[in-house]
Short mmCIF file of the C-alpha atoms (twelve columns), coordinates in Angstrom:
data_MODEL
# 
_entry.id   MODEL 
# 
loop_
_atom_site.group_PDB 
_atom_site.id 
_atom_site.type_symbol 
_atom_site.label_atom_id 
_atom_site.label_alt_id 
_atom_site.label_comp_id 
_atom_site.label_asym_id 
_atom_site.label_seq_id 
_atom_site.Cartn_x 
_atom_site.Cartn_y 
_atom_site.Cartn_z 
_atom_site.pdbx_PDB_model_num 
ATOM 1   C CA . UNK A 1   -14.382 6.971   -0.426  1 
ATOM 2   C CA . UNK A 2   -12.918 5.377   2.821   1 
ATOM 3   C CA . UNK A 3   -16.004 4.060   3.705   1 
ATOM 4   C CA . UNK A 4   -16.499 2.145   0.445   1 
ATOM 5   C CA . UNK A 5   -13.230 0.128   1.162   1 
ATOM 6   C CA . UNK A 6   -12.462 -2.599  4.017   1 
ATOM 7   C CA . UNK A 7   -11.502 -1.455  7.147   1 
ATOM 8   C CA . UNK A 8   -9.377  -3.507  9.514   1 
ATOM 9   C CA . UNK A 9   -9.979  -2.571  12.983  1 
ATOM 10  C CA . UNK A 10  -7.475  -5.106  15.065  1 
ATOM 11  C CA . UNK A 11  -3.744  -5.942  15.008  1 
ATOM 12  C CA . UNK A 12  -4.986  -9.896  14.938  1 
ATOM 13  C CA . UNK A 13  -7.267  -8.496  11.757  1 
ATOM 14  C CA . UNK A 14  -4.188  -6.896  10.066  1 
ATOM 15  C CA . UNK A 15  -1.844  -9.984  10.706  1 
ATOM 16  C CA . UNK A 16  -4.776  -12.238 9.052   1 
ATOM 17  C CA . UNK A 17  -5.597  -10.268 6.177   1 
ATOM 18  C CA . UNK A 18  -1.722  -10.619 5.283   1 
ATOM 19  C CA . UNK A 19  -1.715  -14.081 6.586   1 
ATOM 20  C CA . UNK A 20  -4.905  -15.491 4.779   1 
ATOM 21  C CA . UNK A 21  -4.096  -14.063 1.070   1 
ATOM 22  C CA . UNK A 22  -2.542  -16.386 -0.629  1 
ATOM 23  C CA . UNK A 23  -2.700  -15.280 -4.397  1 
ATOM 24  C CA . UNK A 24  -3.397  -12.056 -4.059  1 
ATOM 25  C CA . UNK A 25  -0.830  -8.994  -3.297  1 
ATOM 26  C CA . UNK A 26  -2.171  -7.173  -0.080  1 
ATOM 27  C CA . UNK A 27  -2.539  -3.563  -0.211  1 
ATOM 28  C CA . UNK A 28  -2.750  -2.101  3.292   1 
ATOM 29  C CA . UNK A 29  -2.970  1.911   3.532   1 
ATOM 30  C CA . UNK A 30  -2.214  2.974   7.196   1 
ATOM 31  C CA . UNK A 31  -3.619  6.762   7.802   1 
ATOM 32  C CA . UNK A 32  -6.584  8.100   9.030   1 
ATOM 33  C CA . UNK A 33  -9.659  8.098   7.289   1 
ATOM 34  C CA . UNK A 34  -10.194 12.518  7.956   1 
ATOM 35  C CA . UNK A 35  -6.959  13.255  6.632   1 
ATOM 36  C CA . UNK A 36  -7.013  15.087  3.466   1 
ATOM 37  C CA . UNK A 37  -3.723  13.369  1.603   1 
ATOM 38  C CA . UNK A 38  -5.782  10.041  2.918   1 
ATOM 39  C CA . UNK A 39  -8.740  11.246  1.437   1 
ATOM 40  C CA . UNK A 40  -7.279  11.350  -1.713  1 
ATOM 41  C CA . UNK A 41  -5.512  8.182   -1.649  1 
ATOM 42  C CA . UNK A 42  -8.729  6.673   -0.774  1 
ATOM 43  C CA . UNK A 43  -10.296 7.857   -3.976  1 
ATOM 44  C CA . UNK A 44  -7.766  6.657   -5.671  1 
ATOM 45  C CA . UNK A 45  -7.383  2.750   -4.297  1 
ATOM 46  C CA . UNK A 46  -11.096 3.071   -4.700  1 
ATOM 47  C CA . UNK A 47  -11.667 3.909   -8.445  1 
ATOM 48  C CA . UNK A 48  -8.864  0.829   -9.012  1 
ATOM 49  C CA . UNK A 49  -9.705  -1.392  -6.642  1 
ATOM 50  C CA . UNK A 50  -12.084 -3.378  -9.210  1 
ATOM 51  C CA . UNK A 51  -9.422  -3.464  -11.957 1 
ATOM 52  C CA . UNK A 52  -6.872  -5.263  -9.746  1 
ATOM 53  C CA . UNK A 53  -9.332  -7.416  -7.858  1 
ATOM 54  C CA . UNK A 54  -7.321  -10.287 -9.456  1 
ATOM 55  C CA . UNK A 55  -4.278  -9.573  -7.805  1 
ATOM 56  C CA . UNK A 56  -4.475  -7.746  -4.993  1 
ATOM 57  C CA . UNK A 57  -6.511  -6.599  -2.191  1 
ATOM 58  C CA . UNK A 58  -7.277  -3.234  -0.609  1 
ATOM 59  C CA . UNK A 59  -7.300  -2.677  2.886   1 
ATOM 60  C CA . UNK A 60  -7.631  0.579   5.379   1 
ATOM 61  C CA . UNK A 61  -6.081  0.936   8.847   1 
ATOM 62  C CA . UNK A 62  -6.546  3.826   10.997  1 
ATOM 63  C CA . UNK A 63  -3.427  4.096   13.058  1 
ATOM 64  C CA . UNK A 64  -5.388  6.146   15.686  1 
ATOM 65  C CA . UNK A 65  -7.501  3.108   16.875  1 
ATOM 66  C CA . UNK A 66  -4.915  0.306   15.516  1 
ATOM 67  C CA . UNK A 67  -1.294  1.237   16.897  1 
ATOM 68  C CA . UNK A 68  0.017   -1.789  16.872  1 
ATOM 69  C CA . UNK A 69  2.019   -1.248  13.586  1 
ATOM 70  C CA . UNK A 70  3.675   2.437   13.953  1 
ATOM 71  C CA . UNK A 71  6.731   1.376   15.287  1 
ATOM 72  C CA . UNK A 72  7.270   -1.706  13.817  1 
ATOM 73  C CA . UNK A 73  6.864   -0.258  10.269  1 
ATOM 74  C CA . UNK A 74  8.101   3.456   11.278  1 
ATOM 75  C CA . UNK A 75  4.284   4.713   9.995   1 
ATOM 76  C CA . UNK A 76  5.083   8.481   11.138  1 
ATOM 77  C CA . UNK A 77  3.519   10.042  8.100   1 
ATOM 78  C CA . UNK A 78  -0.033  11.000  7.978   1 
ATOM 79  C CA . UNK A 79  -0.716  8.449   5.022   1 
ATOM 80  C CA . UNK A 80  1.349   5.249   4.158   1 
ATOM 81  C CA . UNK A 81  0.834   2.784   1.222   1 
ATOM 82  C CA . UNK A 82  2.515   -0.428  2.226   1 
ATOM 83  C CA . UNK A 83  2.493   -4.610  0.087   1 
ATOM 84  C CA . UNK A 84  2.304   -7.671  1.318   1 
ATOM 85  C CA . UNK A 85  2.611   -11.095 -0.607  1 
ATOM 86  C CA . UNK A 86  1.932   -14.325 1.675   1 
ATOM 87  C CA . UNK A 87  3.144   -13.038 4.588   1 
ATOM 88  C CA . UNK A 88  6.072   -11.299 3.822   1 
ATOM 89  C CA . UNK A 89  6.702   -7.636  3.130   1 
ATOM 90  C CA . UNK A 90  7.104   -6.714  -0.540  1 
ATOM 91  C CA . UNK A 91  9.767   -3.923  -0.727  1 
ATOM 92  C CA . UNK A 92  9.604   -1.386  -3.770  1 
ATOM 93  C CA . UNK A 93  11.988  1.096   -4.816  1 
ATOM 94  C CA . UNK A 94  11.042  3.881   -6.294  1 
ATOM 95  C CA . UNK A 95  14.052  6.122   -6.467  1 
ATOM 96  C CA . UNK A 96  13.369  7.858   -3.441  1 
ATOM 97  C CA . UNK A 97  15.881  6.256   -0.664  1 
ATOM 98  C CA . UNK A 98  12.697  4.606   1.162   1 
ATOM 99  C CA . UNK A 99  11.518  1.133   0.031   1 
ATOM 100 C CA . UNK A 100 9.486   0.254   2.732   1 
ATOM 101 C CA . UNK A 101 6.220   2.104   1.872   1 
ATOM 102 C CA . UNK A 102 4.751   4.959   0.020   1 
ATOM 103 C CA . UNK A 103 4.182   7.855   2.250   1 
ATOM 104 C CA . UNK A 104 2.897   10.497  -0.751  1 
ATOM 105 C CA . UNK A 105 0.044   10.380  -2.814  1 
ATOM 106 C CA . UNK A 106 0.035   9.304   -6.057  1 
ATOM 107 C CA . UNK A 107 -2.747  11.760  -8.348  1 
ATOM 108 C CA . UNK A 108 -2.452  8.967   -11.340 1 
ATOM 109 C CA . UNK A 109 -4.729  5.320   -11.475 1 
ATOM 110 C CA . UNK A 110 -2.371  4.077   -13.862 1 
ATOM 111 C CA . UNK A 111 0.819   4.438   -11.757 1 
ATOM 112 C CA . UNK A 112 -1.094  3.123   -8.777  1 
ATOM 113 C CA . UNK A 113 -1.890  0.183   -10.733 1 
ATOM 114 C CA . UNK A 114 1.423   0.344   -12.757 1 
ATOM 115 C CA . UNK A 115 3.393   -0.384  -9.330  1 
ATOM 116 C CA . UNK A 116 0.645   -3.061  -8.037  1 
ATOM 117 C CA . UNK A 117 1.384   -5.133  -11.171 1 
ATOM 118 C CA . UNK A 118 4.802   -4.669  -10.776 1 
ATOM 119 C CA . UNK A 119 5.183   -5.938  -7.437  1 
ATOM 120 C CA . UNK A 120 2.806   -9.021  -8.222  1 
ATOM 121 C CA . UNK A 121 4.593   -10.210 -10.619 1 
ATOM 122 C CA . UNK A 122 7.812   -9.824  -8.693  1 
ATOM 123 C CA . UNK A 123 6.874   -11.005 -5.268  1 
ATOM 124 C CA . UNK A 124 5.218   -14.169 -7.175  1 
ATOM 125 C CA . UNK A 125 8.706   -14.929 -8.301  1 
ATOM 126 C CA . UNK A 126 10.052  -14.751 -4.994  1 
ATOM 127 C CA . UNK A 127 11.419  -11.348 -4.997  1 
ATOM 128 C CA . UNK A 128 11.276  -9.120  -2.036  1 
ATOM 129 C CA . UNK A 129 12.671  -5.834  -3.819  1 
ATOM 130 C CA . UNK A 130 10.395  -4.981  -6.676  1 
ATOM 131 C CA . UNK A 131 11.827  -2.101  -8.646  1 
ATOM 132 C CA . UNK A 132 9.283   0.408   -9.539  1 
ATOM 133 C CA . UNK A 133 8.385   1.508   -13.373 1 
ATOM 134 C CA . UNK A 134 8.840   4.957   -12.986 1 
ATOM 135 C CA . UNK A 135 10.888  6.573   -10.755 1 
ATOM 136 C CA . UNK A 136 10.395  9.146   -7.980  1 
ATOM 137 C CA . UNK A 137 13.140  10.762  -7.222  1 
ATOM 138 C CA . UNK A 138 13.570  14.639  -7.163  1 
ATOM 139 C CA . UNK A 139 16.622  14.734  -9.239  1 
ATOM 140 C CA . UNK A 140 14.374  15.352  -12.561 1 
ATOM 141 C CA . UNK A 141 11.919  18.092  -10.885 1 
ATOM 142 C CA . UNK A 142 14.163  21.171  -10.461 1 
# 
């Protein structure tokens, strides 16, 4: 479903996308659009992106054609989910030790959308740690 959502296919288009959105929480998943874990995120910013259409935005950025961002954001995993609110990185912990980005994929809609909310409402206060609704740490799945 990668070709359903927007691609950005500049640095200058990434930096405006996160520039221009004022009101609106900017999703941006770095990957590329033939890897399988991608594939599947895909499908699932997809099937939600018309439910949070209110708040936030959905982006795509291959990091093949767009390397401008791997360093800077450490994007050394074959898919990365990463927020923006008006220009400034929205940092979300989820239990895991990295709040940066999430570089798994997520099966559920409602937990995608679950940690969208959560981070629009807490980057609209002014917060730039969000702490995430459910948390993903291992220490639960042994």
């Amino acid at each position: 479903m990668s070709y359903m959502l927007p691609h950005l296919h500049s640095g200058w288009a990434v930096d405006q996308a996160i520039l221009t959105e004022e009101k609106r929480v900017v999703v941006i998943r770095f990957g590329s659009d033939w890897d399988k874990v991608c594939m599947q995120t895909d499908e699932v910013l997809y099937s939600i992106a018309e439910d949070i259409k209110n708040y936030a935005v959905v982006y795509l950025v291959d990091i093949n054609s767009v390397p401008d961002f791997n360093d800077m954001y450490e994007l050394y995993d074959p898919c990365t989910v990463m927020f923006f609110f008006r220009n400034k990185h929205i940092m979300i912990d989820l239990g895991t030790g990295n709040n940066n980005k999430i570089n798994w994929h997520i099966n559920s809609r409602q937990e995608y959308i679950d940690i969208i909310e959560t981070i629009f409402r807490g980057a609209r206060k002014g917060r730039g740690l969000v702490v995430s609704p459910k948390d993903y740490s291992t220490k639960y799945k042994y």
